[in-house]
C-alpha positions in Angstrom: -62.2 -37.4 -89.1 -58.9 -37.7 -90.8 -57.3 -34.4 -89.6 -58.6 -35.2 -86.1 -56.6 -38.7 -86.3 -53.4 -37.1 -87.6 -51.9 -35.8 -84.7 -51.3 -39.6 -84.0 -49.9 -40.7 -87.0 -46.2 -41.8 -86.7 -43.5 -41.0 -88.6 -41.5 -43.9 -89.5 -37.5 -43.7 -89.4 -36.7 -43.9 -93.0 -37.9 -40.6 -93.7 -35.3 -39.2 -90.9 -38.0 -36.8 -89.0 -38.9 -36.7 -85.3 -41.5 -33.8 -86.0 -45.1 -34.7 -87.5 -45.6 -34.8 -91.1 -49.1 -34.7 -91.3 -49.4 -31.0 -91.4 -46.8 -30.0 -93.7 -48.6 -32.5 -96.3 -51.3 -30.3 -95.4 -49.4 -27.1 -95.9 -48.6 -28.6 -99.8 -51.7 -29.7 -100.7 -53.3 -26.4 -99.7 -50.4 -24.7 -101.8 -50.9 -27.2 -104.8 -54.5 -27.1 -104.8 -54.3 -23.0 -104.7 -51.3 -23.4 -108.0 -53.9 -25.2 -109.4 -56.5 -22.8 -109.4 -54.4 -19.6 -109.6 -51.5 -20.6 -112.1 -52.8 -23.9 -113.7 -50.3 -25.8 -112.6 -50.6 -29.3 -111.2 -48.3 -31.2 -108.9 -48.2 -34.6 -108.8 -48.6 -36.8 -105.8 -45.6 -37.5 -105.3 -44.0 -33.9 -105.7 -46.5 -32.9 -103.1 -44.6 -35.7 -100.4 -41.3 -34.3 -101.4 -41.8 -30.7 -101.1 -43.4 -31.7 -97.1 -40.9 -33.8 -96.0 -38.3 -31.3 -97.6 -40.0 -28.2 -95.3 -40.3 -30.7 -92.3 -36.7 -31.2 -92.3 -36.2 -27.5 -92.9 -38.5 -26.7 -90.0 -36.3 -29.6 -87.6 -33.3 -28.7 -88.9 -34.1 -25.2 -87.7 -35.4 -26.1 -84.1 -31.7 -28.1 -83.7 -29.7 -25.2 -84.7 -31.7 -23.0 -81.9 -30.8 -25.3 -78.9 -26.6 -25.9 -80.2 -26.2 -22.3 -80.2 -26.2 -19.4 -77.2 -29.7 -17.3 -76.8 -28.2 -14.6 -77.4 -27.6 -16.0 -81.4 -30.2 -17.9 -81.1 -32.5 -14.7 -81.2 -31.5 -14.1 -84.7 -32.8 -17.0 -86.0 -37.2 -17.3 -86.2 -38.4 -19.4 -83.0 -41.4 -19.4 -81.2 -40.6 -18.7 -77.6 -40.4 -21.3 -74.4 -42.8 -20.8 -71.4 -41.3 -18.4 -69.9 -40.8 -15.4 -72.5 -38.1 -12.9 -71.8 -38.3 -9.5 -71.5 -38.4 -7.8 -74.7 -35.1 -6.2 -75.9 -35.3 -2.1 -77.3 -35.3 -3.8 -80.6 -38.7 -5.7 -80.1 -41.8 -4.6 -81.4 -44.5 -5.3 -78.9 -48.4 -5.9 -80.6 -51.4 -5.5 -78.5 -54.2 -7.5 -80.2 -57.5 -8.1 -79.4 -60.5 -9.5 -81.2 -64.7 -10.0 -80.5 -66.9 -12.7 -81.6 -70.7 -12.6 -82.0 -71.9 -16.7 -81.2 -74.9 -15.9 -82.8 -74.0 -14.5 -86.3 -70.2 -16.1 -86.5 -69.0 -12.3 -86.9 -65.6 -11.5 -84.9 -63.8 -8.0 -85.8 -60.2 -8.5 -84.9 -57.7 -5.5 -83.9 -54.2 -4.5 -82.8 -51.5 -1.6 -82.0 -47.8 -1.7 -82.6 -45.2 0.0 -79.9 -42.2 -0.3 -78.1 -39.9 0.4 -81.3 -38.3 3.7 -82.6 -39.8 2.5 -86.1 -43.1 2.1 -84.4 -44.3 4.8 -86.3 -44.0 3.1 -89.7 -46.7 0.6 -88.0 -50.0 1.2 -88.8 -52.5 -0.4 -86.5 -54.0 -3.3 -88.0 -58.1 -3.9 -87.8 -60.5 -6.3 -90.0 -63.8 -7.9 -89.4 -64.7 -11.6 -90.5 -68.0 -13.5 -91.1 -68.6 -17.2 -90.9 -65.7 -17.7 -88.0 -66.3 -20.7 -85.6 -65.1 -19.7 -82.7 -63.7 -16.4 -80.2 -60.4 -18.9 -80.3 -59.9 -18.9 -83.4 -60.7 -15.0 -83.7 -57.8 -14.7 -81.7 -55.9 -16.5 -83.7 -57.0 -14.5 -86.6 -55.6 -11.4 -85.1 -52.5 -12.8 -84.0 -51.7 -14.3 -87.9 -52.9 -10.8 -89.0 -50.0 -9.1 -86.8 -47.6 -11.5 -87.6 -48.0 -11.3 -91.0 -48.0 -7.3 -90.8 -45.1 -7.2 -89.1 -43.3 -9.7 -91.2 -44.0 -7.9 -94.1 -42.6 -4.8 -92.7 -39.2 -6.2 -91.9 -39.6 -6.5 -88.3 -37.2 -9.4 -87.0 -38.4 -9.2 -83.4 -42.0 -9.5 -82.0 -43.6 -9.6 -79.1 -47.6 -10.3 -79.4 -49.7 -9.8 -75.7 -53.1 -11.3 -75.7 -55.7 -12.2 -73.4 -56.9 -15.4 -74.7 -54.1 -17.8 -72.1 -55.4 -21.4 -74.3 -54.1 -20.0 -77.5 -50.6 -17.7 -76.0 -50.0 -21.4 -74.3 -50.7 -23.2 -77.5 -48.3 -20.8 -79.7 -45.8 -20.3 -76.7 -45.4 -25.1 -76.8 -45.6 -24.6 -80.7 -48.6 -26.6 -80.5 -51.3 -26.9 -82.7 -55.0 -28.3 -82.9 -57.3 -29.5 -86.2 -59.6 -26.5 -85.6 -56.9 -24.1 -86.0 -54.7 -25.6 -88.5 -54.4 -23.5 -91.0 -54.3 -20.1 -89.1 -51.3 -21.3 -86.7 -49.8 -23.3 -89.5 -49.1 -19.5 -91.2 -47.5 -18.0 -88.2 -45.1 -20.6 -87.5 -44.6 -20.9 -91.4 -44.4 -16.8 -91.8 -42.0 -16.4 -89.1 -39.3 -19.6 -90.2 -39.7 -18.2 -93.5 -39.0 -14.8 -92.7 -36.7 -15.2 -90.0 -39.1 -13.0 -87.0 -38.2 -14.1 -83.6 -41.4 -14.2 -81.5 -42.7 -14.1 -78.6 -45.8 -14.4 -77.1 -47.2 -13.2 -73.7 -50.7 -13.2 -71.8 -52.1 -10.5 -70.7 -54.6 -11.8 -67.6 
């Protein structure tokens, strides 16, 4: 009931932020709550506040510096791309995923194949299967965090993901977000800011 209510919640002008809080308090509890358990260290309320609105301001500061400079800068830097995604450059890596989801057992098997790059090679293709997922949506968004995270990790600084689900590119493509898929989209926009991979997202109907 709560998460579905944040999205409303309003920011009030001493702590400086046009972007939503809500999930980078979120994002910090999850992270204190897994220091907790992994490294027995505890954070105090009030740490936990600081370290979001630090990261929010981060994240804003970071969407700012995008629009003041040219694109052609601007593509060094990690953004999520507008509407209308460019063509990729030679540098791009392109990422077909794809993913399946059984309604009646909650079982989805998620896949996808790296091209487009000389280094593509390097690129293994990426497949894993889940149990207990809710939804084909957020299956897809399984897949795309699994790619991004892949490629991140690989030292790929540009990426262009294709999928056919059009809700979720749309979603990623207006930064958008929704309680369901909170955590999953929360990593990719938090994966590519923190390692600086421009993205780009594009549906493949």
């Amino acid at each position: 009931m709560l998460i579905s209510s944040a999205p409303s919640f309003i920011v009030l002008p001493p702590v400086g932020l046009t972007v939503p809080l809500w999930s980078w308090i979120l994002w910090q509890l999850w992270n204190g709550r897994n220091k907790l358990c992994f490294e027995n260290r505890v954070f105090s309320g009030m740490e936990i506040i600081s370290k979001a609105i630090a990261d929010a301001r981060e994240w804003q500061s970071a969407q700012c510096s995008d629009k003041a400079v040219p694109s052609d800068v601007a593509q060094s830097h990690s953004r999520i791309s507008s509407l209308q995604a460019p063509s990729p450059s030679p540098e791009t890596v392109i990422c077909n995923v794809d993913a399946a989801w059984d309604s009646l057992t909650l079982n989805s098997g998620i896949g996808g194949v790296f091209s487009g790059r000389k280094h593509c090679p390097e690129l293994s293709p990426i497949s894993d299967s889940r149990s207990l997922v809710s939804s084909a949506l957020m299956t897809e968004a399984i897949a795309i965090r699994s790619a991004v995270m892949y490629a991140a990790s690989s030292n790929v600084k540009s990426l262009m993901i294709r999928s056919d689900s059009q809700s979720l590119v749309k979603m990623l493509r207006e930064k958008g977000s929704s309680p369901a898929l909170f955590g999953i989209l929360f990593d990719i926009y938090y994966f590519a800011l923190l390692l600086m991979l421009y993205l780009l997202f594009m549906y493949l109907g």
